[in-house]
N, C-alpha and C positions, 0 to 999 in steps of 0.2 A: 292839577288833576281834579276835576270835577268830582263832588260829594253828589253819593246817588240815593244811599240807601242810610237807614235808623235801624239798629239791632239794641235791643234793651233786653236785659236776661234779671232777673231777680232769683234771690235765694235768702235761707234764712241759713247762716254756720252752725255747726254740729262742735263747736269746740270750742275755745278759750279764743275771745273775741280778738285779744293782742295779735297771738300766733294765725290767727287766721287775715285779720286785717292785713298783717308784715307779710302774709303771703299772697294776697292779690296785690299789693303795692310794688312790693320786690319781684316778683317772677310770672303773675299774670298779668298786669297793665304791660311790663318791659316786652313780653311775649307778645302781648295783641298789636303793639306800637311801632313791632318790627315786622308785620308782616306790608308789603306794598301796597295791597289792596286799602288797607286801614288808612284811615287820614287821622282821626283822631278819637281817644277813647281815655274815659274816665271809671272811677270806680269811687260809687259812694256810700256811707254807711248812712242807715235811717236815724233820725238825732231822739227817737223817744225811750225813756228805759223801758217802755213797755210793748217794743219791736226790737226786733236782732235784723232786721231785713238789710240785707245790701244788694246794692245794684249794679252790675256790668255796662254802662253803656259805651256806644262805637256808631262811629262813623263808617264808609265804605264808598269806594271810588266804582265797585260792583258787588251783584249782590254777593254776601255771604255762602258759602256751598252748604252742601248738605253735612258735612261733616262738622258742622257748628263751633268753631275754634276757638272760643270760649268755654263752652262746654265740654271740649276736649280738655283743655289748660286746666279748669276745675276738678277733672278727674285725675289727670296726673299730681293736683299738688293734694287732695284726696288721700291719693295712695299713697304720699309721701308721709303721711299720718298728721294731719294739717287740720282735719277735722271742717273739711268743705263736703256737705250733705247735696243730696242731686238738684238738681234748677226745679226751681214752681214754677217759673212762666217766664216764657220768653217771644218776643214779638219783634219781626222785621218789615219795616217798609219802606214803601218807596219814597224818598224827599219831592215835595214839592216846594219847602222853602227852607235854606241854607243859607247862613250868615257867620263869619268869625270875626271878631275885632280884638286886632289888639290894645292893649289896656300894660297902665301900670302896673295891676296887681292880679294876679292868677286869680282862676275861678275857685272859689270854697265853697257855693253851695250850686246843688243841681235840682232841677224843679220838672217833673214830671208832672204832667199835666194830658188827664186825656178825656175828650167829652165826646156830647153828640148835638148834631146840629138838625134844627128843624127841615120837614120832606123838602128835597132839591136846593136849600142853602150850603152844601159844604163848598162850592166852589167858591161861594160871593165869602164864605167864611175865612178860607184860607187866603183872600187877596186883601181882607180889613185885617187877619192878622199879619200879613206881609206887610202892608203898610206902616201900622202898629209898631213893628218889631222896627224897622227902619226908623221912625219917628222915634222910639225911646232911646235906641242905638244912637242919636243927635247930643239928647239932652241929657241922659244918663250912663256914664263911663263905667258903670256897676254890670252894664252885657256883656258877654266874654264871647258868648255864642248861642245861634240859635237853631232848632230844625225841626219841623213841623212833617209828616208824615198822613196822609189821609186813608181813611177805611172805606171805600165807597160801601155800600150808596152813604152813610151820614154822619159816621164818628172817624176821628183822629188821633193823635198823640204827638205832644209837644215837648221836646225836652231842648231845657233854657241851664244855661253856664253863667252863675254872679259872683260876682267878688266876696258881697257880704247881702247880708239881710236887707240894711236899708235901701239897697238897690231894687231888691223885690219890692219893699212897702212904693219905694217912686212910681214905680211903672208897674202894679196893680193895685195900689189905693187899699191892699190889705196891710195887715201890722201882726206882731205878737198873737194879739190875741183872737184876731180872724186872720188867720195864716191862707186861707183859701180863695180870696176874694183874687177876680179878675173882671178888669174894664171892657172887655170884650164880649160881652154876655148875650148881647141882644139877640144872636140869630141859636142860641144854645140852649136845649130841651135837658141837658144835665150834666156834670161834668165833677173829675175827682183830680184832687191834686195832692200829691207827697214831695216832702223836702227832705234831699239828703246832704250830709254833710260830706262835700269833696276830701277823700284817702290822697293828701298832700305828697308830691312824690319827692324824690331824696336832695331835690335842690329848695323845695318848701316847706319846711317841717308844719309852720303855722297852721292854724284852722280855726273856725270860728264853730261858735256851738250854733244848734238850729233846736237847740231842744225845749226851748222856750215855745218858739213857734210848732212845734207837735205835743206839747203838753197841756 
């Protein structure tokens, strides 16, 4: 089933991070992963103690309806007294590049990545980062997945699946301490990027910290 669309939903919890994390792990990732349209979806938490931020992202074989099924799942576990407060923001698009590899080891961190690209480069933009993504997807076993989404006329949003950190340092030449840096830069007028720590599901408990890198 072809991958069409990018849905990324963010929130900050209103409760006790434990019970709330065990409840997007346990009963909203199982709920988005069983719907057919979904191809694949993760839930990550932001790794700084100075964010409570998590993130919903998903895959989709079409788009999303209006009834935002994420957002619904949030409200049901909400009312269950779960302590998940309404969505700040959420954004769908359409894919223009889609990648999954399988790998040894499950994805633990997720790298949201959205910029802007200079007047009339987003096209030549999206086909160096196609490239890119192929070429590191060779020589780095640390990409789990990748999907690129464009904003015409000239920004984007990337969101990348790694195993651990050092797979990010290989294939953006960033580290710990500039956690932001990407080799792709040249055709981009500005660009933000956050790293969260992949909600391990019940066959992976493991997880690596990312708080190094947002602190």
């Amino acid at each position: 089933m072809p991958v069409r669309f990018l849905r990324v939903v963010t929130f900050e919890p209103d409760g006790p991070e434990s019970s709330v994390d065990a409840a997007l792990r346990d009963r909203c990732l199982p709920a988005l992963l069983a719907r057919d349209a979904v191809i694949d979806a993760w839930i990550g938490r932001h790794g700084s103690r100075a964010s409570r931020t998590r993130v919903i992202a998903s895959t989709w074989a079409t788009r999303p309806d209006e009834a935002a099924p994420d957002r619904a799942i949030l409200a049901e576990i909400a009312a269950q007294g779960d302590g998940l407060p309404r969505v700040e923001g959420e954004q769908t698009v359409e894919l223009a590049v889609h990648e999954r590899f399988e790998r040894a080891e499950p994805a633990r961190v997720l790298r949201l990545f959205r910029g802007r690209v200079r007047e009339g480069e987003l096209d030549a933009y999206v086909a160096d980062a196609r490239a890119g993504m192929l070429a590191d997807a060779i020589v780095n076993d640390g990409l789990v997945s990748f999907a690129l989404g464009p904003e015409p006329p000239d920004a984007f949003v990337t969101l990348s699946l790694w195993t651990d950190w050092a797979a990010i340092e290989l294939a953006t030449g960033g580290n710990t301490r500039q956690p932001v840096a990407t080799r792709n830069s040249v055709r981009l007028t500005g660009f933000e990027v956050v790293h969260f720590e992949v909600l391990p599901d019940a066959s992976d408990r493991r997880s690596p910290s990312v708080e190094a890198a947002e602190g």
